[in-house]
C-alpha positions in Angstrom: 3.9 87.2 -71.8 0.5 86.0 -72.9 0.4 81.7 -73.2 -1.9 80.7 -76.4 -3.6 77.2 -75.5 -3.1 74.0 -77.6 -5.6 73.9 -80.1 -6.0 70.4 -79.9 -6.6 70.8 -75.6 -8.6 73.5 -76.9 -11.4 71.1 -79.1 -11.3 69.0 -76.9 -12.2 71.7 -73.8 -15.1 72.9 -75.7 -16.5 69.1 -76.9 -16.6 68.4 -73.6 -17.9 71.6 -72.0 -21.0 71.1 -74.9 -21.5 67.3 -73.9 -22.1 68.1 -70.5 -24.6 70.7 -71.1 -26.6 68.6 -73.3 -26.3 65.7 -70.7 -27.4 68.7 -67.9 -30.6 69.2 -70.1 -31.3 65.3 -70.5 -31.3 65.1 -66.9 -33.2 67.8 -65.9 -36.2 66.6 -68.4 -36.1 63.3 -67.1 -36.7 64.2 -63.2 -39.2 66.3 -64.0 -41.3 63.7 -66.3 -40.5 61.0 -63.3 -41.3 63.5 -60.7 -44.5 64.4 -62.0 -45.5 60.8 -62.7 -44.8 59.5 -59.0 -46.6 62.7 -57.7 -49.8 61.8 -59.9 -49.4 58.2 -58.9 -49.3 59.0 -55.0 -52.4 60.9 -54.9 -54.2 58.1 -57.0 -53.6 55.6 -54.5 -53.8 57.4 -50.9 -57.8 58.6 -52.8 -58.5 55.3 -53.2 -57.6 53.8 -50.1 -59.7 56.7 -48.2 -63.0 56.2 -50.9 -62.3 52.2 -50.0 -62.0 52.3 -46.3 -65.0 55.1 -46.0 -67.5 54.1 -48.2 -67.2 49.9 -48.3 -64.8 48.8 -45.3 -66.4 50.8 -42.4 -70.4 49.8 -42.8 -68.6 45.8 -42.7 -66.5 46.8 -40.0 -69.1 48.7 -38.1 -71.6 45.8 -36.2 -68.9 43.6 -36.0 -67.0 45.7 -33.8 -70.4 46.7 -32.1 -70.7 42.9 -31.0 -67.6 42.8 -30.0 -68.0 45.7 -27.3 -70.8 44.5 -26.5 -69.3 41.3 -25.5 -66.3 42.7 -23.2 -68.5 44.7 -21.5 -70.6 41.9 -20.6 -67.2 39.5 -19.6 -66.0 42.9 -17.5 -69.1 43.3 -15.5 -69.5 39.1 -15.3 -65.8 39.1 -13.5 -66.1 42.2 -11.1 -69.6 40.4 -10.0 -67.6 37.2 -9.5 -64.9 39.1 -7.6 -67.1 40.5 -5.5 -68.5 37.5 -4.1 -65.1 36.0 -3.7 -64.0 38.8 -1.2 -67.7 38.2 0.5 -66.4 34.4 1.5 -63.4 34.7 2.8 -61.4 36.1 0.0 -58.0 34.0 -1.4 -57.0 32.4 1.7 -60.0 30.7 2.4 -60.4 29.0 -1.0 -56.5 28.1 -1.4 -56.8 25.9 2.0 -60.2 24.3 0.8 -58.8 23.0 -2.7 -55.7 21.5 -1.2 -57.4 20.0 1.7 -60.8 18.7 0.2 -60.7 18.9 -3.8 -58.8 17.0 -6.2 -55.6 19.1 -6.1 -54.7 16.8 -2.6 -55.4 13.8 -4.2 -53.2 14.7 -6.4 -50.3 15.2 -4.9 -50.3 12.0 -2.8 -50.2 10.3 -6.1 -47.5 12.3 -7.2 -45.1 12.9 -4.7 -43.5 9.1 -4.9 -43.0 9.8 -9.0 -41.8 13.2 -9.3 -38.4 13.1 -7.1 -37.8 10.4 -9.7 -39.2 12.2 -13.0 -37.2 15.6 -11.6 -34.1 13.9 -11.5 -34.5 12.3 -14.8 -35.4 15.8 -16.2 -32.2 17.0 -14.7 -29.6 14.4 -15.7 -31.4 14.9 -19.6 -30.4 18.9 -19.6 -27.1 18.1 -17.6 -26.0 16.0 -20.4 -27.5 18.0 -23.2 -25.7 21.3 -21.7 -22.2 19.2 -21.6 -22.5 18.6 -25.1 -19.8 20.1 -27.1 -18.9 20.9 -30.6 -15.6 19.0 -30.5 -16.9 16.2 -28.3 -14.2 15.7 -26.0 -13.8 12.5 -24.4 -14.3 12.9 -20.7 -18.2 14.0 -21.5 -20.8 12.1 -20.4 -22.8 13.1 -24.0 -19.6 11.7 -25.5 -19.8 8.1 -23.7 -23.2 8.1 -25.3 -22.4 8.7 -28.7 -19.5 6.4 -28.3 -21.7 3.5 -27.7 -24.1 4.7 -30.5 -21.3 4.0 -33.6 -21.5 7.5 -34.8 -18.7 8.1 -37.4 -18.2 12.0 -36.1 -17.7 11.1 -32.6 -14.1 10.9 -30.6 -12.9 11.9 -34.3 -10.5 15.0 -33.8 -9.0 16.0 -37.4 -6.8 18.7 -36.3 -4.8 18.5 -33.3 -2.8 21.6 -33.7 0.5 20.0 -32.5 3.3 19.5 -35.5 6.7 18.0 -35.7 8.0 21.8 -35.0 6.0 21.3 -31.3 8.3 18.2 -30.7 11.9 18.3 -29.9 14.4 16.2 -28.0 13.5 13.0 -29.9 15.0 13.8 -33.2 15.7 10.3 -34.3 11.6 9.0 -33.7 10.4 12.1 -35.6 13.0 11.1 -38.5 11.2 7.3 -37.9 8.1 8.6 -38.7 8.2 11.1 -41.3 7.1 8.2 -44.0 3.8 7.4 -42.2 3.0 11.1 -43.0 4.3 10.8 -46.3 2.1 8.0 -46.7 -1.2 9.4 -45.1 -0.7 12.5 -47.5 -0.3 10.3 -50.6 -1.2 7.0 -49.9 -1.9 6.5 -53.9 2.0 6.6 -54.6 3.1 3.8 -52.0 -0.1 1.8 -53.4 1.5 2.1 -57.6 4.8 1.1 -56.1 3.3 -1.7 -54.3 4.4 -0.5 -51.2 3.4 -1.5 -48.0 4.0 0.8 -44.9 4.0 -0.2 -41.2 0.7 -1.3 -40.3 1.2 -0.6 -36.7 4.0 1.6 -34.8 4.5 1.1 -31.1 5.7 3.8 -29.2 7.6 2.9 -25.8 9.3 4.4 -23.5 9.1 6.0 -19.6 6.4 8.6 -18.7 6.7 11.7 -20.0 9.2 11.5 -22.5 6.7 12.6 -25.5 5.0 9.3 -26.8 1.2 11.0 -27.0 2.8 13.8 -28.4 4.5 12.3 -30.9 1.5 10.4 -32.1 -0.6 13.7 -32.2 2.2 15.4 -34.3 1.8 12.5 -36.9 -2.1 13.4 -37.7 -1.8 17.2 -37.0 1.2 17.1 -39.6 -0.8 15.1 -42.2 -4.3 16.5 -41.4 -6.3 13.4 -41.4 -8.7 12.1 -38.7 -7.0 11.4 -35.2 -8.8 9.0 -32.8 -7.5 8.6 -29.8 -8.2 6.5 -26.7 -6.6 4.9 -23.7 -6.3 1.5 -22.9 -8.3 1.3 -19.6 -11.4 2.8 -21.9 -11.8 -1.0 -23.2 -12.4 -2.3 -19.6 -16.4 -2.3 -18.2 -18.6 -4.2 -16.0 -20.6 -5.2 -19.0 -19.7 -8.4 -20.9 -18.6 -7.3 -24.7 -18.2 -4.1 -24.4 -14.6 -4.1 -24.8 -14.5 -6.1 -28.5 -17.8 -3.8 -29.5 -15.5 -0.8 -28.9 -12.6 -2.0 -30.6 -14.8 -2.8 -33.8 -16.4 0.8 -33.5 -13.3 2.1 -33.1 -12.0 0.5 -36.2 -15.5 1.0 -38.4 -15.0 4.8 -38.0 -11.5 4.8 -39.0 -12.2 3.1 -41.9 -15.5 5.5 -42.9 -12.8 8.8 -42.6 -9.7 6.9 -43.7 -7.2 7.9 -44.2 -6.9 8.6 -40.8 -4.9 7.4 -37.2 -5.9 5.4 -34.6 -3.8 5.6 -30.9 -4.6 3.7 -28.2 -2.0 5.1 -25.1 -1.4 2.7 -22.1 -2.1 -0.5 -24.0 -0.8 -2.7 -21.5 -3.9 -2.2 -19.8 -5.2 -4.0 -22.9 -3.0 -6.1 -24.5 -1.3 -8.0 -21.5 -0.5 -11.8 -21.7 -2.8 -14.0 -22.4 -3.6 -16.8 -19.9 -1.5 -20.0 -20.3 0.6 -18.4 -23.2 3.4 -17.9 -21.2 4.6 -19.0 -17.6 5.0 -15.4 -16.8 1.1 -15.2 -17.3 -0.8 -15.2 -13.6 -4.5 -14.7 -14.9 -6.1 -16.9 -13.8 -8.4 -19.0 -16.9 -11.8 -18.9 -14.6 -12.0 -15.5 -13.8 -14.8 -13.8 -15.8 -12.5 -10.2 -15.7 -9.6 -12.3 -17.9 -12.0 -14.0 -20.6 -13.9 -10.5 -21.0 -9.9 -8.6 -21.7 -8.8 -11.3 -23.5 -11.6 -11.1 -25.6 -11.1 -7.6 -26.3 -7.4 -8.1 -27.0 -8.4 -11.3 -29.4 -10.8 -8.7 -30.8 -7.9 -5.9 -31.6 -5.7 -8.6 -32.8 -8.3 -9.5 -35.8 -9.1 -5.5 -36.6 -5.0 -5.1 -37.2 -4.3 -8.5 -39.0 -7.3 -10.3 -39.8 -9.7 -10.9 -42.9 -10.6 -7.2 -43.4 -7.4 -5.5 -42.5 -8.0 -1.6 -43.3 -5.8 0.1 -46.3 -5.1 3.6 -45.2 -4.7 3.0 -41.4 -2.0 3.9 -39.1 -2.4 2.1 -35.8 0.0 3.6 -32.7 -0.1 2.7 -29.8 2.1 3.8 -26.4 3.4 1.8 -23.5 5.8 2.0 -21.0 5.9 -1.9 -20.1 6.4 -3.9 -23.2 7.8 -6.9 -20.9 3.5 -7.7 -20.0 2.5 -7.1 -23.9 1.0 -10.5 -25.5 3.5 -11.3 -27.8 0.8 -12.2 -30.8 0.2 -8.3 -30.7 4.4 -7.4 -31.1 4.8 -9.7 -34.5 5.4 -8.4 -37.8 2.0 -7.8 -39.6 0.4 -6.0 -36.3 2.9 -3.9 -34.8 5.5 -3.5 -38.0 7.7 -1.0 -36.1 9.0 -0.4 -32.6 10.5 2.9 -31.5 11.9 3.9 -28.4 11.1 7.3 -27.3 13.8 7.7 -24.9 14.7 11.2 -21.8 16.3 13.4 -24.9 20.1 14.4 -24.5 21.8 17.4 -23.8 20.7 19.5 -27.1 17.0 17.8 -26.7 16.8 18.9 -23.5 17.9 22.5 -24.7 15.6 22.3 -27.6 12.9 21.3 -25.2 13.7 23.8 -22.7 13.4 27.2 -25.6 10.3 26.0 -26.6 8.2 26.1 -23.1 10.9 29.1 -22.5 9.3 30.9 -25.6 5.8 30.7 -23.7 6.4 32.6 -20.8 8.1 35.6 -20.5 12.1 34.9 -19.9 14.7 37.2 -19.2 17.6 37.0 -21.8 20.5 36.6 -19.2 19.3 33.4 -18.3 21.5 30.9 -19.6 19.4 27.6 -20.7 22.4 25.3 -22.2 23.4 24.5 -18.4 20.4 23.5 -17.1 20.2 21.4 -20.4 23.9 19.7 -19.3 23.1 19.3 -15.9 19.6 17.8 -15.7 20.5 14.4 -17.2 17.5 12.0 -17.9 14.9 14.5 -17.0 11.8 14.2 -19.3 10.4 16.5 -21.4 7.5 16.8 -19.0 9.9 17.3 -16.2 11.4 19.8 -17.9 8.2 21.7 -18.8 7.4 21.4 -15.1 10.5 23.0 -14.0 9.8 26.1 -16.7 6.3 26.5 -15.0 7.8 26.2 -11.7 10.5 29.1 -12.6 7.5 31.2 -13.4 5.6 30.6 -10.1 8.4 31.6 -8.0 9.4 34.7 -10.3 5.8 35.6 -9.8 6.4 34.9 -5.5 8.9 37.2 -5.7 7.4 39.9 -7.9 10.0 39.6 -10.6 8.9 41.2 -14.7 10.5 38.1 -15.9 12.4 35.0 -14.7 15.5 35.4 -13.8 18.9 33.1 -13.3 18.2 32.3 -9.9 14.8 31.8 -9.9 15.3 28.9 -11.8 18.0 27.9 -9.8 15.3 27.7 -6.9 13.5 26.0 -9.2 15.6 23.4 -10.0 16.0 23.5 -6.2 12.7 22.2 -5.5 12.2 20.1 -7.8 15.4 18.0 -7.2 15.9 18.6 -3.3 12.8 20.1 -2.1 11.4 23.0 -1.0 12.8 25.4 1.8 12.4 24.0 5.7 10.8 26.4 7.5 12.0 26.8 11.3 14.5 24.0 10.2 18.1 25.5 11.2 21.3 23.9 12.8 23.1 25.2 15.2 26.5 27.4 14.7 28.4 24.4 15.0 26.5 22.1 13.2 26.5 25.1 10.4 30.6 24.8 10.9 30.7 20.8 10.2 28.3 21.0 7.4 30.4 24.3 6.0 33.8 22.3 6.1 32.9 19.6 4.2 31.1 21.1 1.5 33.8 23.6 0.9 36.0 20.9 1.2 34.8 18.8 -1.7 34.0 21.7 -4.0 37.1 23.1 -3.2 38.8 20.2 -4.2 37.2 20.0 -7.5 38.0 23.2 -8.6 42.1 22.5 -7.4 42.1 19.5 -9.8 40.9 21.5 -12.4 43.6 24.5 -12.6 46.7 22.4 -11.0 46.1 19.0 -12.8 44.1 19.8 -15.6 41.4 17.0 -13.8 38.3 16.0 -16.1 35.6 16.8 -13.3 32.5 18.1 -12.6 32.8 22.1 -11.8 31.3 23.1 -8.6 28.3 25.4 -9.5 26.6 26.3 -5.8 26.9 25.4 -2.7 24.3 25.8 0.0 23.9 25.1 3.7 20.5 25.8 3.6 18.0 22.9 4.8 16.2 21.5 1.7 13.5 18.8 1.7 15.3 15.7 3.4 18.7 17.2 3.1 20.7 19.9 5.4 23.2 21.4 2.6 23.7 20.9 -1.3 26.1 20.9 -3.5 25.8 21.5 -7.2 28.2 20.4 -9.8 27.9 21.4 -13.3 28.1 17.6 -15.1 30.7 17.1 -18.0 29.9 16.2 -21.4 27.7 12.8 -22.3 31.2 11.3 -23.5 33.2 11.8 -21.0 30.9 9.6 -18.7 31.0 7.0 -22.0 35.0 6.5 -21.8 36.2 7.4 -18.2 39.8 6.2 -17.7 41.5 5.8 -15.1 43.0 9.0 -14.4 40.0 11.0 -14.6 38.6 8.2 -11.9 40.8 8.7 -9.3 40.3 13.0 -9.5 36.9 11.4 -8.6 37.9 10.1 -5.7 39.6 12.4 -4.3 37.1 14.6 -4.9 34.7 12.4 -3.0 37.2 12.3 -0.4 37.8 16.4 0.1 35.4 16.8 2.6 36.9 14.6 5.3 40.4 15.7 4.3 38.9 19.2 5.3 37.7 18.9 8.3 41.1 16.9 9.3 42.7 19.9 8.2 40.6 22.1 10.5 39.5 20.2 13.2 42.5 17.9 13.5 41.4 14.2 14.1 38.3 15.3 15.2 36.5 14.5 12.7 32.6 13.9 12.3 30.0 12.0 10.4 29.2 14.8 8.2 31.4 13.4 5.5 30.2 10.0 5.7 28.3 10.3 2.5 30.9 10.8 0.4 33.2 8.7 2.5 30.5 5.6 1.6 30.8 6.8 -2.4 34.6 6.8 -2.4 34.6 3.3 -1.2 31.8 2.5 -3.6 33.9 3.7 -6.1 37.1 2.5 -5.4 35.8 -1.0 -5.3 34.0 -0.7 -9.1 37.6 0.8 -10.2 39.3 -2.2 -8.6 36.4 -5.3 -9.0 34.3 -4.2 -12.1 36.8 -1.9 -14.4 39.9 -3.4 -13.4 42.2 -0.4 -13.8 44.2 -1.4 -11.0 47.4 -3.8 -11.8 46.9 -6.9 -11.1 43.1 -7.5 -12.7 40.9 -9.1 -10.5 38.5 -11.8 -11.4 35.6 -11.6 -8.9 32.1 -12.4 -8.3 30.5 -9.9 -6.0 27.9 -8.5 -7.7 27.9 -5.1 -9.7 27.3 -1.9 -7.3 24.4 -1.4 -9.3 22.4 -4.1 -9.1 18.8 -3.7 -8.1 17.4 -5.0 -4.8 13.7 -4.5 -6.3 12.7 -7.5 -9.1 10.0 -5.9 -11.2 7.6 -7.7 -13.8 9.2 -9.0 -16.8 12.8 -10.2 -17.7 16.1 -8.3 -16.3 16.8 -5.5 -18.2 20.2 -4.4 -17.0 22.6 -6.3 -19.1 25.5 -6.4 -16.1 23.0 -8.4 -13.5 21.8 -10.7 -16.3 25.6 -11.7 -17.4 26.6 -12.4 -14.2 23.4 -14.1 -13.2 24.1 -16.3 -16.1 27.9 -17.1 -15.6 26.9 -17.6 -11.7 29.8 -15.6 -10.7 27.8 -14.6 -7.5 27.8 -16.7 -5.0 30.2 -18.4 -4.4 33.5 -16.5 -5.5 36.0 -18.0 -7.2 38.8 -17.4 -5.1 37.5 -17.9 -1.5 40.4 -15.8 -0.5 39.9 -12.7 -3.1 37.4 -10.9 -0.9 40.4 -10.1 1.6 42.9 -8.7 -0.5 40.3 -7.0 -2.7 39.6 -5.2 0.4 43.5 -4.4 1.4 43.8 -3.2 -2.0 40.6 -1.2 -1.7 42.0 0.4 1.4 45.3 1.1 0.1 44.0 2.9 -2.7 41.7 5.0 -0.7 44.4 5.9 2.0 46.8 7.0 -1.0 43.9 9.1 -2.2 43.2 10.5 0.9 47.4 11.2 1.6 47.3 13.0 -1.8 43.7 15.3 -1.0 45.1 16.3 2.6 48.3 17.1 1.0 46.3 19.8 -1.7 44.0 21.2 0.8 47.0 21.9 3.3 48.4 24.3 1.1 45.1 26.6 0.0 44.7 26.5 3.9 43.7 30.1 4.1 41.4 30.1 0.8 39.8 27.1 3.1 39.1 28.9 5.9 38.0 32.1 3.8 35.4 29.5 1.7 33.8 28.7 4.9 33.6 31.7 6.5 31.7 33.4 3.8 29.7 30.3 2.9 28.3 30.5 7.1 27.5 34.4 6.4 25.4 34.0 2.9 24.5 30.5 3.1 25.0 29.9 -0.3 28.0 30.4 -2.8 28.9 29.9 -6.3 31.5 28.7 -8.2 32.6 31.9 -9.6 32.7 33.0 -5.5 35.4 30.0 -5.0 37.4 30.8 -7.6 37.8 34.6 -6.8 38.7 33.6 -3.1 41.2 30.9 -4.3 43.0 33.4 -6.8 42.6 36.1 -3.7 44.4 34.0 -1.3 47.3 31.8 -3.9 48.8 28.4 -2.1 51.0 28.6 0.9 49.0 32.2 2.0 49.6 32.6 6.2 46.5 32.5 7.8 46.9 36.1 9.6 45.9 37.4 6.6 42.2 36.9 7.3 42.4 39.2 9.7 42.1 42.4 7.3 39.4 43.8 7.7 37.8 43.8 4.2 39.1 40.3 2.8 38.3 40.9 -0.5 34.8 42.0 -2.2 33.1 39.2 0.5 31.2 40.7 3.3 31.1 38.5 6.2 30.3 39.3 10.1 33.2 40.6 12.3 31.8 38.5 15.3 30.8 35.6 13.4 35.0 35.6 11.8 36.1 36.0 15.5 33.9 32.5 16.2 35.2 31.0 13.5 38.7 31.0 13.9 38.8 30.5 17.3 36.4 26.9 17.0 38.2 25.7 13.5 41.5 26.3 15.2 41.1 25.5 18.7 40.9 22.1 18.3 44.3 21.7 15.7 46.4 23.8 18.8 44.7 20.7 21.2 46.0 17.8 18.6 49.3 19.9 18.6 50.1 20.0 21.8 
């Protein structure tokens, strides 16, 4: 079946077919015209360059270049004459030692040897210090110092940071405190139509560590305006006035690139107190090193509330002793706003913890939310450190990533210390240090399934030697409230606890008991005299005037911070008592509460005896336990379980040594068969 085409895709076919031949033809005509013209065109040109350079450029060319022949033959024939007769005296040697000895050259060099050690070095110090110079001027430079002194608008300016809020975490509430300086160095034109005025100045305080120079970075990096930045101690030279010509540079520059941030960290190494202000001042007024920093300081004052105050400014600075700050700088005016940047809690320290996490390479089964609880008032440069320090010792032992107990051994070192190499008790020494370990972890846990105790969870024990230390124990800490409203219930499960391990070894050795638990036997009594003295949970109250247990021994600069020294200080409850015979029965009562304690412990560990004994015998064959281990040996062995059990032969899923069990039993029980008979 024959198709017919469309006659309308039929026109078209053809129109287009005849276009393209005519454009064919076009084409063809035109590079043949064009072909023929270049072609006619070449040949005219390469004739007339031959006819020029034939018949007028070589009769110029040719008795100039006859000359010149003429004249390197001559200098060629003038130098091998010359070198001749320099071979024919004595040749190089000869005529070296001659110029340096008799000519001019050894003249010289007399002159010159005294100048050019010192023109050399010169020559050196100038390319050291040009080859130092970098594009972003950094501040430890030596070309940087330079340009400092020089009042150049572009130098110690750093515009982007490339830290933002997100890069902060576990000080929630400063960043909150802050967010309206960035709002206002983003749009400062809408605070100045409302007639707002923002905080002139923001000091940042709090300890080392905790994130005050990263904070103050965040602010620029997050509004994108200049950032210069400087450290307190910079101020300070041997010259006189350097310090106030600093400050005003400092100050002129941020005004040129405003709007912009000035930080000065560690101002207190500024902005102490002046001399006679205060009695706490020491300076003395004659000493040339006080009038040149107060100067300074008088200087800084003026720049941040003087007669040309900068719009468009945002002065920070950082400090972790506000007690030696001159109080002129701390008014309203100069430093509007003061935030503390305080160790972050527990979801800080988390948040903390996944971001330096996210930078190396992590496995997923290790759980960061208890490191978070457990590491109270650890910075967020402590915590970075212990991230890096997981890494190093995942890379020591040639894990892929880091693992659970890598930084466990990291936490291990950082809070105890390192392993002590060649540092081992003895078997017996292992046995004392065993017993009461077990004892007060064991303890712990008891509380927690019999009476439903508030305490810490035992997380590891180890009788391993650590830094200053010859076994650990780990507990996993309770919530942040639980410390905030401790009654008096969940204060005597404390005791106890502290008071498990020398219930233990009673229970094994019989009254042969050791100072191993002398530790916790020193905490107990701490603590029972706070629960008696300081919380008065006991019936009757007491009204005393020892001083608190945590009163420091060390007076620092600056007035008394903790608020329980200062209010008894001031009621002078101290010294002497008010009841001359209180001391006395606060200690009766203090013993009676331990012994009742101590009656109650013995009484719990008696009947887990076996899971005792077990605990220890595994903890002497690995060294270290967890608390998931206790818990499988206390539900393996139930209260009131005879001790000929531990003969089997495979207690459980826990290896332990068949000579080292045989050891065991017979020194933990030895001594009890002695006290019986």
């Amino acid at each position: 079946m024959s198709v017919s085409p469309h006659p309308a895709a039929a026109s078209i076919s053809s129109r287009v077919v005849a276009e393209l031949g005519a454009v064919t033809v076009v084409v063809g005509l035109a590079a043949l015209l064009v072909g023929g013209f270049l072609s006619a065109a070449v040949f005219v040109v390469t004739s007339f360059i031959f006819v020029t350079t034939v018949y007028v450029g070589w009769p110029i060319a040719k008795p100039i270049l006859k000359f010149s022949l003429g004249v390197a033959v001559s200098m060629l024939e003038r130098f091998w004459d010359r070198l001749l007769d320099f071979f024919m005296d004595g040749g190089l040697l000869a005529k070296t030692y001659n110029l340096l000895t008799v000519g001019g050259l050894a003249s010289t060099l007399d002159v010159l040897k005294v100048t050019l050690p010192i023109v050399v070095g010169m020559v050196l110090l100038v390319r050291f210090t040009l080859s130092r110079k970098p594009k972003n001027f950094r501040k430890w430079d030596l070309w940087q110092g330079m340009n400092f002194s020089l009042s150049k608008a572009e130098a110690r300016v750093d515009g982007s940071t490339g830290i933002k809020f997100s890069d902060v975490a576990g000080i929630d509430d400063a960043v909150d405190e802050l967010q309206e300086l960035v709002k206002y160095l983003k749009n400062p034109e809408l605070f100045d139509k409302m007639g707002i005025k923002p905080p002139h100045g923001v000091l940042l305080e709090g300890p080392p560590g905790c994130g005050k120079t990263l904070v103050a970075k965040a602010i620029a990096g997050e509004a994108g305006v200049p950032f210069y930045q400087m450290a307190g101690s910079e101020f300070v030279e041997f010259l006189v006035g350097v310090g106030s010509a600093r400050i005003r540079d400092l100050f002129k520059r941020a005004k040129v690139n405003k709007p912009s941030v000035v930080f000065i960290d560690e101002i207190d190494a500024l902005a102490t107190r002046r001399q006679g202000t205060f009695k706490e001042s020491t300076d003395n007024l004659y000493n040339a090193a006080t009038q040149e920093r107060e100067t300074t300081l008088n200087q800084l004052l003026i720049e941040l509330d003087g007669f040309d105050t900068g719009k468009g400014i945002i002065f920070l600075a950082a400090t972790n002793r506000r007690d030696l700050l001159d109080p002129a700088l701390l008014r309203p005016g100069r430093l509007d706003r003061k935030i503390k940047i305080l160790p972050p809690n527990a979801k800080g320290r988390l948040d903390i913890l996944k971001i330096h996490g996210s930078k190396v390479k992590m496995s997923d089964s290790v759980d960061l939310s208890s490191y978070a609880q457990n590491l109270p008032g650890w910075s967020g440069a402590r915590l970075a450190q212990l991230v890096q320090e997981a890494a190093l010792v995942a890379v020591r032992k040639r894990h892929d990533s880091i693992l659970q107990s890598d930084m466990d051994e990291a936490v291990d070192r950082l809070t105890v210390g390192p392993k002590r190499i060649g540092v081992e008790l003895g078997y017996q020494g292992q046995c004392r240090r065993a017993t009461t370990e077990v004892g007060v972890a064991i303890t712990s846990h008891l509380l927690r399934r019999y009476e439903n105790a508030k305490v810490e969870y035992c997380d590891r024990i180890s009788i391993v030697p650590r830094g200053q230390t010859l076994s650990q124990l780990v507990f996993q800490r309770l919530d942040d409230e639980s410390y905030m409203f401790e009654r008096r219930p969940q204060l005597l499960h404390r005791l106890q606890v502290l008071l498990g391990g020398r219930a233990a070894e009673e229970i094994i050795y019989g009254r042969d008991t050791s100072k191993a638990s002398v530790e916790y036997l020193a905490n107990a009594s701490w603590l029972a005299r706070k629960i008696l003295t300081i919380w008065n949970l006991e019936d009757p109250m007491v009204i005393h005037g020892e001083p608190p247990p945590w009163r420091k021994s060390v007076k620092f600069v600056g007035p008394r911070l903790d608020f329980e020294g200062s209010l008894y200080d001031h009621y002078d409850l101290i010294d002497p008592p008010l009841n001359f015979n209180l001391d006395a029965q606060v200690a009766q009562r203090t013993e009676e509460l331990i012994r009742d304690m101590y009656r109650k412990t013995v009484s719990l560990l008696r009947g887990h005896h076996a899971a005792l004994l077990k605990t220890i015998k595994v903890l002497l064959n690995q060294k270290e336990m967890s608390g998931e281990e206790i818990d499988f040996i206390l539900n393996k062995y139930p209260p009131q379980t005879p001790l000929h059990l531990l003969e089997e032969e495979r207690p459980s899923d826990l290896p332990f040594m068949k000579e080292q069990v045989n050891n065991v039993e017979y020194t933990l029980q030895t001594q009890s068969k002695e006290e019986t008979v």
